[in-house]
C-alpha atoms as a printed R data frame, in Angstrom:
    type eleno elety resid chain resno       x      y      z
1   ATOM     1    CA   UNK     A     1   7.450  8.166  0.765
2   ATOM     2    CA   UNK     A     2   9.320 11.661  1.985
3   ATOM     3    CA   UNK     A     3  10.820 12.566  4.498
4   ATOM     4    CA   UNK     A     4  10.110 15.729  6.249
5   ATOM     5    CA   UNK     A     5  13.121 18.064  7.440
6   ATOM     6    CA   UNK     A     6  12.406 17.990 11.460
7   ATOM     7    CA   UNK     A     7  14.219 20.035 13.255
8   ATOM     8    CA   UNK     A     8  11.079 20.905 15.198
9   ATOM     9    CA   UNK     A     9  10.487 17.001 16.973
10  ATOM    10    CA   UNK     A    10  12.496 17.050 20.216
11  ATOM    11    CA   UNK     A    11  12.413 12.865 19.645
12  ATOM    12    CA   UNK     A    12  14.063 14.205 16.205
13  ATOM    13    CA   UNK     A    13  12.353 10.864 14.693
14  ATOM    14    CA   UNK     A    14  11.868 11.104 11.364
15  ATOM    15    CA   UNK     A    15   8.240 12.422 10.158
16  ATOM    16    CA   UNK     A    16   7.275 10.133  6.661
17  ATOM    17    CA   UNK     A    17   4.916 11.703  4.438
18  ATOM    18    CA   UNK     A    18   2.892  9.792  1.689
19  ATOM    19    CA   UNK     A    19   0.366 11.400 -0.588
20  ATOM    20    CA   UNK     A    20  -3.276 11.970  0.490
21  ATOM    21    CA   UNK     A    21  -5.937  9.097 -0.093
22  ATOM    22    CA   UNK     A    22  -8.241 10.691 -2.747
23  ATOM    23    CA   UNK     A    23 -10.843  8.317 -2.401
24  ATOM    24    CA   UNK     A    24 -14.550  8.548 -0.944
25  ATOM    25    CA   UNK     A    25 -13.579  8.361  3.037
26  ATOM    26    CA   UNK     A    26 -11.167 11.704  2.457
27  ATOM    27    CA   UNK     A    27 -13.286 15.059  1.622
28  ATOM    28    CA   UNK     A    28 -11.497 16.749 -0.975
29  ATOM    29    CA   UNK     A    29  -9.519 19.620  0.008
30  ATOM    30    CA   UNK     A    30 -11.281 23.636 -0.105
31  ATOM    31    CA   UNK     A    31 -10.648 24.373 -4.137
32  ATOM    32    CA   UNK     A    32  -7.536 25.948 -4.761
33  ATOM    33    CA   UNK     A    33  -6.260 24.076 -2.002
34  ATOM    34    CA   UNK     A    34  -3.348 21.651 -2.237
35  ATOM    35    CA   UNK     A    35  -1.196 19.469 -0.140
36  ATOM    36    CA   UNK     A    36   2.088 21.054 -1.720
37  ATOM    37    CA   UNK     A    37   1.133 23.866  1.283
38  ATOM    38    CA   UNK     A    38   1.138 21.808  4.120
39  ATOM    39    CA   UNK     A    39   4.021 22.166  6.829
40  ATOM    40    CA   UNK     A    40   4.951 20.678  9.605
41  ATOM    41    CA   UNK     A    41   4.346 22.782 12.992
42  ATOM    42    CA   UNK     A    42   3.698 21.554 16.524
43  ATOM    43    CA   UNK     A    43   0.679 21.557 17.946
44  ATOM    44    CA   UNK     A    44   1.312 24.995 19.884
45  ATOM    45    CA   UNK     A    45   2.543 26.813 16.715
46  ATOM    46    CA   UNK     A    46  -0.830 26.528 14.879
47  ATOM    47    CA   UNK     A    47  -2.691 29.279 14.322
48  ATOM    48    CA   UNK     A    48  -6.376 30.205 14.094
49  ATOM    49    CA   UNK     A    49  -7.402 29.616 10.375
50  ATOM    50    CA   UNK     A    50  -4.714 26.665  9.857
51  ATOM    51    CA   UNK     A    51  -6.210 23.916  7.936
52  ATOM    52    CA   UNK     A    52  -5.829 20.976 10.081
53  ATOM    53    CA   UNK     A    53  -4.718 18.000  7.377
54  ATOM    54    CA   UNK     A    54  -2.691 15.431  9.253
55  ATOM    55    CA   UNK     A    55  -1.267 14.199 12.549
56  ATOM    56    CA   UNK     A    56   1.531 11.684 12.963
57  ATOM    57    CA   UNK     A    57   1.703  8.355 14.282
58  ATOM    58    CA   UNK     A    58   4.453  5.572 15.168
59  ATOM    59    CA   UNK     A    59   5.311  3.062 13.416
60  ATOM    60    CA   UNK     A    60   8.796  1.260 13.948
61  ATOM    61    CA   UNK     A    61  10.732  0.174 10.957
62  ATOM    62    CA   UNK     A    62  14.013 -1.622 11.029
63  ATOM    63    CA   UNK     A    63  16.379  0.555 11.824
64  ATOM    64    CA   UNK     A    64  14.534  3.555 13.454
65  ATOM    65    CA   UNK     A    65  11.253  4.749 14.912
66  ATOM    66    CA   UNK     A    66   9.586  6.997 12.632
67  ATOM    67    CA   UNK     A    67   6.175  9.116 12.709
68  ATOM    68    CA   UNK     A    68   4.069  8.691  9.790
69  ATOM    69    CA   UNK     A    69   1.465 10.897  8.096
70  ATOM    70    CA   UNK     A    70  -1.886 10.008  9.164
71  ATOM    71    CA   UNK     A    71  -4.247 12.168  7.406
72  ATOM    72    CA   UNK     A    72  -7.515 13.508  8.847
73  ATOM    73    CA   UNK     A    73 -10.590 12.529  6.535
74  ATOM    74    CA   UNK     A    74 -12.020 15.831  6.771
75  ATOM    75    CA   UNK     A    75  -9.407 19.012  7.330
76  ATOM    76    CA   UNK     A    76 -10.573 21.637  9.440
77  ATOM    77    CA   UNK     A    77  -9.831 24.976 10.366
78  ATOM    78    CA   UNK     A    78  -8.273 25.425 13.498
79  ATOM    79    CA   UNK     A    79  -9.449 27.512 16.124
80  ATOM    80    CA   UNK     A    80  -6.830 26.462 18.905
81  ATOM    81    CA   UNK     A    81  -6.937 27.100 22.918
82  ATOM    82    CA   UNK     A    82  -5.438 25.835 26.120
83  ATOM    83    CA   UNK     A    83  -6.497 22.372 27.082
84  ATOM    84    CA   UNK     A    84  -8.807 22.842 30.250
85  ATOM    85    CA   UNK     A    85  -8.353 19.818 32.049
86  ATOM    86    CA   UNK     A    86 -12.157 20.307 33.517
87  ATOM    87    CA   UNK     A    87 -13.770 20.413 30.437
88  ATOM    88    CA   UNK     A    88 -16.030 17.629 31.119
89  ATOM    89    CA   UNK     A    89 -16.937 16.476 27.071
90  ATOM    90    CA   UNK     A    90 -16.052 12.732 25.907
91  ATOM    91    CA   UNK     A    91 -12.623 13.433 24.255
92  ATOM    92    CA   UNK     A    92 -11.189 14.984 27.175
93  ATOM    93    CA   UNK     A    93 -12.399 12.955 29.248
94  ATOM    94    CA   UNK     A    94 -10.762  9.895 27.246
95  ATOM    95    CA   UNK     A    95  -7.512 12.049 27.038
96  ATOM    96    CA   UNK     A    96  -7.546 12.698 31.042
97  ATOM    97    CA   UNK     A    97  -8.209  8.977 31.195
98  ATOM    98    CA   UNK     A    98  -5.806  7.336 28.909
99  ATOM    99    CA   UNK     A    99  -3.166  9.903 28.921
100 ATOM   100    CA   UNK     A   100  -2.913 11.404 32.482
101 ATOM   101    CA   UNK     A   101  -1.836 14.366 33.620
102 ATOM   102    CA   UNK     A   102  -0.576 17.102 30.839
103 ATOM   103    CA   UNK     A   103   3.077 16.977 29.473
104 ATOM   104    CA   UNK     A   104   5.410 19.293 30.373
105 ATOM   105    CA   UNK     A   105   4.707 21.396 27.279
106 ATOM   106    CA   UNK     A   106   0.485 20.871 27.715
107 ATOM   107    CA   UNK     A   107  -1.943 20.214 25.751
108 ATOM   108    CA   UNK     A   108  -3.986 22.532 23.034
109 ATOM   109    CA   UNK     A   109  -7.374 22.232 21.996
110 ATOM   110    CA   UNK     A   110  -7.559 22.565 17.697
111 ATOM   111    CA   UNK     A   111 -10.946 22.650 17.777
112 ATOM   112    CA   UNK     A   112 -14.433 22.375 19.513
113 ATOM   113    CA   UNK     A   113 -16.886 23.101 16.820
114 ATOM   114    CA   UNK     A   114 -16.578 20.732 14.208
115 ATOM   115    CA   UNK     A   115 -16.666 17.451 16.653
116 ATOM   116    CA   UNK     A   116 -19.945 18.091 17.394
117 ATOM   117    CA   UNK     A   117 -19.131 19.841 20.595
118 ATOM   118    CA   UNK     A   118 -16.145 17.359 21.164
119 ATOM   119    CA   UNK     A   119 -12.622 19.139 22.089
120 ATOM   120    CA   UNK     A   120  -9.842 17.727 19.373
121 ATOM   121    CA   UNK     A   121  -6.753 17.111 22.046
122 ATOM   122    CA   UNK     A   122  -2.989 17.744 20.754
123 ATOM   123    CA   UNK     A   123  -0.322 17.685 23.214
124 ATOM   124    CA   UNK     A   124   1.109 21.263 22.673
125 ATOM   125    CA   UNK     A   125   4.540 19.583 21.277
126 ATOM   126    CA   UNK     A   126   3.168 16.877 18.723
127 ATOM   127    CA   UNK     A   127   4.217 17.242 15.063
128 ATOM   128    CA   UNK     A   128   0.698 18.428 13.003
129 ATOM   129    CA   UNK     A   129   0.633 18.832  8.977
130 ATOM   130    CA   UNK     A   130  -1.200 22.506  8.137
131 ATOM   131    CA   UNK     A   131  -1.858 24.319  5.206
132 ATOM   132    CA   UNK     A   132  -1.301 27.682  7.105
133 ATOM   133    CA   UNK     A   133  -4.415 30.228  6.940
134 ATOM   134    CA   UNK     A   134  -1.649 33.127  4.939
135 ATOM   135    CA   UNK     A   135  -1.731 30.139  2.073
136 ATOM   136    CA   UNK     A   136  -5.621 28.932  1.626
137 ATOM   137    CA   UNK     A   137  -7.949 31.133 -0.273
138 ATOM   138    CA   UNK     A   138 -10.217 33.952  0.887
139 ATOM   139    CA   UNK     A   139 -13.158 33.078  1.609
140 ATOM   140    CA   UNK     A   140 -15.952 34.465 -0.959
């Protein structure tokens, strides 16, 4: 297990990285592609083309609270926008539900294309794991 150099998490909680499942449930990464890339942004530093590979969760140990990798079972480009807090699809609806009004720093929307028409929800200051779009390979 790693840990990631934070100074970007206001909680400054450490971020714990473990290698990527490479089993059935994960799609492989775009060839060429590899996880040595990835760096930790928040949410409202990614860019359009950023490969999307992990989010953080928390899990308390002994002594501290950390965040660790969860990995997304099938990256995806990232296409982000402003959370619209009248979108009316399932996933927002959840988020407006279960998570109230906005944070001070708002939300961002990754992605609405490759949930099947389903917003992907970040709020805007939440540690993600990219490969960033100057690093992946042209597309052919």
């Amino acid at each position: 297990m790693t840990a990631v150099p934070f100074a970007i998490d206001p909680a400054r909680r450490p971020l714990l990285v473990r290698p990527r499942p490479e089993n059935r449930d994960f799609a492989p990464l775009p060839s060429g592609v590899s996880t040595d890339a990835a760096v930790v942004v928040l949410a409202r530093e990614v860019r359009a083309g950023d490969l999307i590979v992990a989010s953080f969760s928390d899990w308390a140990t002994v002594d501290t609270e950390t965040q660790m990798v969860t990995w997304v079972r099938i990256p995806y480009t990232a296409d982000p926008s402003p959370w619209d807090e009248k979108c009316g699809c399932a996933k927002c609806d959840t988020t407006r539900r279960h998570f109230g009004p906005p944070p001070d720093g708002g939300r961002v929307v990754m992605t609405r294309e490759e949930w099947g028409g389903f917003c992907d929800v970040w709020d805007a200051d939440e540690p993600v794991l990219i490969i960033p779009a100057a690093l992946l390979p042209a597309a052919a």
